[in-house]
Residue, then its C-alpha position, 0 to 999 in steps of 0.5 A: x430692164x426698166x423701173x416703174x418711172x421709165x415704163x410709165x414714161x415711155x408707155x405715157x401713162x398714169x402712175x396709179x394706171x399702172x399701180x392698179x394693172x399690178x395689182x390686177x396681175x395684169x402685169x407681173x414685174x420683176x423685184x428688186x430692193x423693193x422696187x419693180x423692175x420691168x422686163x423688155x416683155x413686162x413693158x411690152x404688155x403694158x403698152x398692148x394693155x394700153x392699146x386695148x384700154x384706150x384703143x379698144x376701150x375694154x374695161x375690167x371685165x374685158x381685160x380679165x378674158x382677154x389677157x389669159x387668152x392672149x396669154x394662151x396663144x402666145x403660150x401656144x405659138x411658142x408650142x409650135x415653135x418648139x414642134x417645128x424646130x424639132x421638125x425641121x431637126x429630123x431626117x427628111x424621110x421622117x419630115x416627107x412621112x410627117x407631111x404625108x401623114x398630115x396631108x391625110x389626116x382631115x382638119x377639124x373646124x373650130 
């Protein structure tokens, strides 16, 4: 965990940068006392907003598609994370009628 001068500290950034992507809920900090509290995962999210600010120069607009789909595929490769673990739990004639069944069923192309 880490407080609102720490992350802005080790992401070097601006005080009001990070006020601002607060209020975008861009960032969603944890409460304490008044106070944010920031989450190993909270600071990490700060520090890919400032790769794709400065790095990548997206602006508002961008940000705002960009982060609900990041969202979205990190939401889903937890998913499959999920599926394969249970997978990999069930007997191996279950897992060996599972691959076959994947084997014939055709890939969909996006």
């Amino acid at each position: 965990m880490a407080d609102f001068d720490e992350v802005i500290r080790s992401c070097r950034i601006e005080r009001i940068e990070l006020e601002t992507w607060i209020e975008r809920r861009w960032v969603l900090p944890a409460r304490d006392d008044g106070n944010y509290v920031f989450s190993e995962t909270d600071v990490a999210r700060v520090s890919l907003i400032c790769d794709l600010t400065r790095d990548l120069a997206l602006d508002e607009d961008a940000m705002s598609v960009v982060l609900p789909l990041l969202d979205q595929v990190y939401a889903l490769r937890s998913s499959l994370r999920r599926v394969a673990e249970a997978i990999g739990g069930l007997p191996e004639p279950t897992r060996a009628q599972l691959r076959e069944q994947l084997r014939k069923t055709p890939r969909r192309r996006p």
